[in-house]
N, C-alpha and C positions, 0 to 999 in steps of 0.2 A: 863369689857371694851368691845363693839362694836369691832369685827373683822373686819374690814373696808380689800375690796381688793386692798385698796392701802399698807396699815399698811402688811398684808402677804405677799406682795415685794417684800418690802421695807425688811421686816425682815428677809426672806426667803435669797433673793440676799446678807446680810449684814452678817447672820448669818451661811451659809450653806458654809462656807470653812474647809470642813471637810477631814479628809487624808481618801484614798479610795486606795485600792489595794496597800498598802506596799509602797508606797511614804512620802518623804518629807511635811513639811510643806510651806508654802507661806515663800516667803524670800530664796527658794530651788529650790522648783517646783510649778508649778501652784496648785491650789485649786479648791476642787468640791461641788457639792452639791451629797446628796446619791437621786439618782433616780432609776428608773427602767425601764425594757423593760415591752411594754405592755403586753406581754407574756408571764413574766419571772416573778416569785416569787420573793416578797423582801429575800434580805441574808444580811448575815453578813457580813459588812465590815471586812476585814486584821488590826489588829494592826499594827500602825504604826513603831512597834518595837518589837523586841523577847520579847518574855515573861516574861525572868529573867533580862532586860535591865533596869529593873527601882530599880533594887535590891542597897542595901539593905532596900530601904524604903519604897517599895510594892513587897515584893514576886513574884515568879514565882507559888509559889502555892495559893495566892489569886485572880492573874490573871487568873489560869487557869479555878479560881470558877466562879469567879465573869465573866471573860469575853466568858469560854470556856461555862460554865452554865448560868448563870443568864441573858448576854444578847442573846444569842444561842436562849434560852426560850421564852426570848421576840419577835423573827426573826418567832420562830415555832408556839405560837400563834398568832400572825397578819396575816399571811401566812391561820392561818384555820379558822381565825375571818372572811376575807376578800375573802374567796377564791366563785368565783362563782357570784361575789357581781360587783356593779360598782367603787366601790372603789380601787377594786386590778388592776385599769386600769389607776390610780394614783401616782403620785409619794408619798414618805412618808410625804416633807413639806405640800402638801394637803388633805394627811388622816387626821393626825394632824388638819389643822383648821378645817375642813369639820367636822369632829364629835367631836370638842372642845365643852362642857358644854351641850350636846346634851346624855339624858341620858340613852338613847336607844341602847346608843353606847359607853358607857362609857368604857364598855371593849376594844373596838376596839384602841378608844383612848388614854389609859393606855398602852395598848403595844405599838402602833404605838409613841407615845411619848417616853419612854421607848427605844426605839432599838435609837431614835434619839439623846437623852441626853447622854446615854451610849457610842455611838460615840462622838459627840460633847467633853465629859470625858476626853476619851485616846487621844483625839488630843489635851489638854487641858496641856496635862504634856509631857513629853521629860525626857532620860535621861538627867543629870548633869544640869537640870533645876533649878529653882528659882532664887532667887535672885533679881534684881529689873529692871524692865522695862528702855529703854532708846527710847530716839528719841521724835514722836508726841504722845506714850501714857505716858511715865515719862511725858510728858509736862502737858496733859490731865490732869492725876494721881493730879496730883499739882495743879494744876484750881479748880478743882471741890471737889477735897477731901482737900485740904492744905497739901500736900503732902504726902508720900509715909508710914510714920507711920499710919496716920491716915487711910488710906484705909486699911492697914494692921487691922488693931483694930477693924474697922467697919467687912472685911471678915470673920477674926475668929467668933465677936461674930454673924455675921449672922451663921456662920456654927456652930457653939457650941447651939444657941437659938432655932435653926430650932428642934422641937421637935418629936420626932418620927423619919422616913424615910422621906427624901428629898436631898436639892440641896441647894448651896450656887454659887449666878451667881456673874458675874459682867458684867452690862449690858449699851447700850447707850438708853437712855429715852427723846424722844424729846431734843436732842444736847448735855444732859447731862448723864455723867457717875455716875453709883448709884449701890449700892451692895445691892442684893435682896435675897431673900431665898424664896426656896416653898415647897411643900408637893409632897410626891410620887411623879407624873407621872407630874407633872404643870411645868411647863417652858415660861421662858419670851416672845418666837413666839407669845400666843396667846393673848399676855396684851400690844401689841401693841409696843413691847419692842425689840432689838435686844442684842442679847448674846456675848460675848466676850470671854468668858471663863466659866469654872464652875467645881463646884468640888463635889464631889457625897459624902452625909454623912447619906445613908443607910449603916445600919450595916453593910453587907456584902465587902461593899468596903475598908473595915480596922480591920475587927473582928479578922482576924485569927493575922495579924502584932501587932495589939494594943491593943486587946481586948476592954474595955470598955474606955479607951484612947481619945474618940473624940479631947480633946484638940489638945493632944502630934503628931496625924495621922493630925491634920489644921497647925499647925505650921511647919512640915514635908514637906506638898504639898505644901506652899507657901515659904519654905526656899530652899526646894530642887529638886522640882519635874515640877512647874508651868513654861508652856511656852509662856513666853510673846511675842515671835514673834506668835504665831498665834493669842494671844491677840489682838498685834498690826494691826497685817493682815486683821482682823476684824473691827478694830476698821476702817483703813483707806478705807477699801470696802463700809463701810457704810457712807463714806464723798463723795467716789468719786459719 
């Protein structure tokens, strides 16, 4: 799909209510997009919660891999992809489209996707999380899927089918809600699509808790972990 600058926006403004520096989510405290000084190296966002907060059903010790390593990684490669360049003059929503399918840059845009999703992730769950959305997304939910079973069925199998490394979203598509899946670094930003949620089902995000488990680690995020207020947060930024 054509990356039109209206679609990056639109998706950017819709999609980029992300927890930054140890805050709440929308419905608490305000909501940000991850940007940067022009001067200043992208970093790593703050979880928006202690480490061990999501426990017993993601570890403090796959946080510490997954978010102290694996996205860390991701921060300190875009950081030496970018550095010297005009891109590091950028925010991350438009490294991202800028070097989308362009494949000169495919690395740059791997991580810079990457450190994005990985954010996006942990704002995506909350402790004492799941359970079922209320308000204008339960309503949504219900329109567009037939109710809350049926999204449920569609999330797992998109996360269980997604073959390999990837993502399991739940996204708004031209006014409607649709549960997507993609590969590695791909996220709905660049398919003209905005994000609402998402749940990461690279290995590393459930290996050590579940091992080969993928079921037992989706039914998990979305019974226990999944935070539909910033679902919602998202969903209604993208109306107003």
């Amino acid at each position: 799909m054509e990356i039109t600058r209206r679609n990056f926006c639109k998706s950017v403004i819709a999609s980029s209510a992300l927890m930054l520096g140890g805050r709440a989510f929308a419905g608490e405290n305000s909501v940000s997009t991850i940007t940067k000084e022009s001067s200043m190296p992208f970093t790593l966002p703050e979880l928006p919660y202690a480490q061990n907060a999501l426990e017993p059903h993601i570890s403090a010790n796959t946080l510490s891999f997954h978010y102290g390593k694996h996205h860390q990684a991701y921060v300190t490669k875009l950081n030496e992809l970018t550095k010297d360049t005009d891109l590091a003059q950028l925010s991350l929503e438009e490294v991202i489209v800028k070097t989308a399918g362009d494949s000169a840059k495919a690395g740059i845009f791997n991580n810079a996707a990457q450190v994005w999703n990985h954010t996006f992730y942990w704002s995506s769950m909350k402790p004492n999380g799941g359970g079922a959305p209320t308000g204008a997304l339960s309503e949504k939910i219900n329109k567009d899927f037939g109710g809350m079973d049926k999204f449920k069925e569609a999330f797992k199998n998109a996360g269980a089918t997604q073959f390999g490394s990837g993502w399991a979203w739940l996204v708004i598509d031209k006014g409607t809600l649709k549960v997507t899946k993609t590969p590695n670094a791909d996220l709905p930003m660049v398919h003209g699509q905005t994000a609402l949620l998402t749940m990461d089902v690279w290995e590393h995000a459930y290996y050590l808790d579940y091992q080969n488990r993928r079921p037992d680690y989706i039914t998990t995020f979305l019974d226990k972990l999944v935070n539909w207020e910033f679902a919602e947060a998202n969903l209604l930024k993208n109306a107003a």
